[in-house]
C-alpha positions as a Python dict, from the first residue, in 0.01 Angstrom:
ca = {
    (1, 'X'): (0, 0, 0),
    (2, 'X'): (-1, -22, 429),
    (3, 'X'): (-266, -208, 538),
    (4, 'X'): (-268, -136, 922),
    (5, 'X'): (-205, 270, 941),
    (6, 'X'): (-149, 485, 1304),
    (7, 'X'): (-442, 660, 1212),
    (8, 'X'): (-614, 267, 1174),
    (9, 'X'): (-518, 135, 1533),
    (10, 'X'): (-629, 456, 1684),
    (11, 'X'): (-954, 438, 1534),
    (12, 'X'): (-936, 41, 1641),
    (13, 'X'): (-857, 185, 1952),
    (14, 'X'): (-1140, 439, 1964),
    (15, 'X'): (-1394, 159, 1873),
    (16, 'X'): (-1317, -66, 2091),
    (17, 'X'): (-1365, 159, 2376),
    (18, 'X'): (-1675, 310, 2199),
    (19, 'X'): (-1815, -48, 2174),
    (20, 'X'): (-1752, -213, 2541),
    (21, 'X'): (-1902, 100, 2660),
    (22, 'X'): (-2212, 43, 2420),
    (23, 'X'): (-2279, -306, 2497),
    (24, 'X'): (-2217, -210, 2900),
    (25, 'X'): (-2454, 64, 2804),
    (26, 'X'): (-2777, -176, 2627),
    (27, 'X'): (-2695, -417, 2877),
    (28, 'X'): (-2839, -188, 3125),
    (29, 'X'): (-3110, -5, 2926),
    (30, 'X'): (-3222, -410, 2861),
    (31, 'X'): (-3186, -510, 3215),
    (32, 'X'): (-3369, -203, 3272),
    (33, 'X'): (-3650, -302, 3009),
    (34, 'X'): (-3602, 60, 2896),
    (35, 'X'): (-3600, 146, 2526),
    (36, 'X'): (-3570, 491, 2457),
    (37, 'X'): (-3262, 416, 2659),
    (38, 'X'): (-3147, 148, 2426),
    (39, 'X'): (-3250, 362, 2094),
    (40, 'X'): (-3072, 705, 2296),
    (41, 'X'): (-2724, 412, 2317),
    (42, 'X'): (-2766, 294, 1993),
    (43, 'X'): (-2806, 702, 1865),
    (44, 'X'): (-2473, 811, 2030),
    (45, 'X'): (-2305, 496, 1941),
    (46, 'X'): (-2372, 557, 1597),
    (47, 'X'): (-2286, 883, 1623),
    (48, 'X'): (-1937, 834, 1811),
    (49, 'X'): (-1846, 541, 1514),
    (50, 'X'): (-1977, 746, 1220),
    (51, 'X'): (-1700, 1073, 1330),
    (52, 'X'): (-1418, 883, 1467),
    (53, 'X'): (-1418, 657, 1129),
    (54, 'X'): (-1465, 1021, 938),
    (55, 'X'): (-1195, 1175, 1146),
    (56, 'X'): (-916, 884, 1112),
    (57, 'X'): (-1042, 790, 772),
    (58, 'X'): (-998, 1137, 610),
    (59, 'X'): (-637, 1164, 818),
    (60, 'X'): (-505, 868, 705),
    (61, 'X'): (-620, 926, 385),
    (62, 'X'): (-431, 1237, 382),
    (63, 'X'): (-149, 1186, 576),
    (64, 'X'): (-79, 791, 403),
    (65, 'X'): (-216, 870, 36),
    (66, 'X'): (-464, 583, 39),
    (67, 'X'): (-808, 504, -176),
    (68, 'X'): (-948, 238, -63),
    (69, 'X'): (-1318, 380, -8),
    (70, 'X'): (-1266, 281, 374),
    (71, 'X'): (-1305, -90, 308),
    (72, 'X'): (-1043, -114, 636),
    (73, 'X'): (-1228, 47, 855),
    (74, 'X'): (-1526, -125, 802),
    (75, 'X'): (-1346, -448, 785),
    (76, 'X'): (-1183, -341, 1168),
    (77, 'X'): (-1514, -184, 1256),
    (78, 'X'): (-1688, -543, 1177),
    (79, 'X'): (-1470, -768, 1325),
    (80, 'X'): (-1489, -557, 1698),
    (81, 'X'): (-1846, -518, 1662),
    (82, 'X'): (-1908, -853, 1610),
    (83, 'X'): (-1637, -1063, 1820),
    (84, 'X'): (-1766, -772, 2108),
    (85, 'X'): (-2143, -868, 2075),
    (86, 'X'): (-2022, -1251, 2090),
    (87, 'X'): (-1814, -1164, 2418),
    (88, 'X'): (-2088, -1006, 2562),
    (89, 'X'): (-2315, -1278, 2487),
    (90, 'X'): (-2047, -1572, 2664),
    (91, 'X'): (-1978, -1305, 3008),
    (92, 'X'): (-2357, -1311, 3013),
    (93, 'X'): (-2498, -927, 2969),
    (94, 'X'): (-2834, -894, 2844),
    (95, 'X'): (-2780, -712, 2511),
    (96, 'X'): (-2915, -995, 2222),
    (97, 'X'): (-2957, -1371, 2196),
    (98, 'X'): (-2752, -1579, 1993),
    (99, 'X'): (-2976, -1645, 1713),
    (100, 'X'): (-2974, -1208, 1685),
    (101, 'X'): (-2601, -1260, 1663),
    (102, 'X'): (-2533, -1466, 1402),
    (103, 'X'): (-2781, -1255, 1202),
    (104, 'X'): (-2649, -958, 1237),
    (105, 'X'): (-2314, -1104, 1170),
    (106, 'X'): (-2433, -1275, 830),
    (107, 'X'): (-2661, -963, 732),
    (108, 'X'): (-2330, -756, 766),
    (109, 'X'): (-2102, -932, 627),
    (110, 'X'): (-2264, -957, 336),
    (111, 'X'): (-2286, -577, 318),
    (112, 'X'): (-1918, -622, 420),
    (113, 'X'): (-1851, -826, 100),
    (114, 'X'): (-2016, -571, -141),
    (115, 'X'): (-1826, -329, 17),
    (116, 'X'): (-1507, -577, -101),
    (117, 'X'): (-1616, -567, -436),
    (118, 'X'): (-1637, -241, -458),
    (119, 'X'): (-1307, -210, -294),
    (120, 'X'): (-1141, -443, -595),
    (121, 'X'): (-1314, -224, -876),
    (122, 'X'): (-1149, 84, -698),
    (123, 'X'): (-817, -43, -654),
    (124, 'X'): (-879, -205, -1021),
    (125, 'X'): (-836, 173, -1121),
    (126, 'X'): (-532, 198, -911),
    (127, 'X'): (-181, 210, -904),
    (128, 'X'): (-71, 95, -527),
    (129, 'X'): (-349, 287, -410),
    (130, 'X'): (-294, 580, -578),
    (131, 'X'): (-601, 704, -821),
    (132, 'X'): (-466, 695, -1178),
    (133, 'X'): (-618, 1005, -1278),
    (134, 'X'): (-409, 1199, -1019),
    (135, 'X'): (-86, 1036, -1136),
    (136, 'X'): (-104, 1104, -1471),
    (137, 'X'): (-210, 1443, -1478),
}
């Protein structure tokens, strides 16, 4: 099975420009002290991430022939998000202390590590990332 996929780098691509652009973004809702700002950022952020990982995802899934429940994009999606929030926390923007940081980053990885678990059970019912069922028809 690939690992790293076109359709992969151009959604690492995509959410890395999705991301600077939402920390830029709470940076100034913060600075501004504004919050339906921040909450309309975080909204379209969310938004942005959820389709372009459901756009890639279900290409590369089609195109590449892989089940692996989209444990790759949400490992690429985690390690952005978080080494982007750090970055933006060392230039100096506004957007969340430390302490939030590290938080978030424990609180999702763990949710990151489930979603490994799951991950192994799936590809325990695979053959190089092919579903069994649809081999052996």
């Amino acid at each position: 099975m690939r690992v790293f996929t076109q359709r992969l780098g151009q959604f690492a691509i995509s959410a890395l420009i999705f991301t600077v652009a939402f920390r830029y973004a709470l940076d100034l809702s913060v600075g501004m002290k504004s919050f339906p700002a921040a909450l309309v950022c975080s909204i379209v952020y969310f938004g942005l991430m959820f389709f372009a990982g459901w756009y890639y995802g279900s290409k590369d899934a089609v195109e590449n022939e892989i089940h692996d429940i989209g444990f790759r994009f949400h490992f690429i999606t985690y390690v952005l998000c978080i080494a982007l929030g750090y970055a933006s926390y060392f230039i100096g923007w506004n957007t969340e202390p430390l302490r939030s940081l590290n938080i978030g980053a424990m609180s999702w990885g763990i949710g990151l590590a489930l979603h490994f678990v799951f991950f192994l059970f799936a590809q325990k019912n695979a053959i190089r990332g092919y579903v069994k069922e649809e081999i052996f028809q």
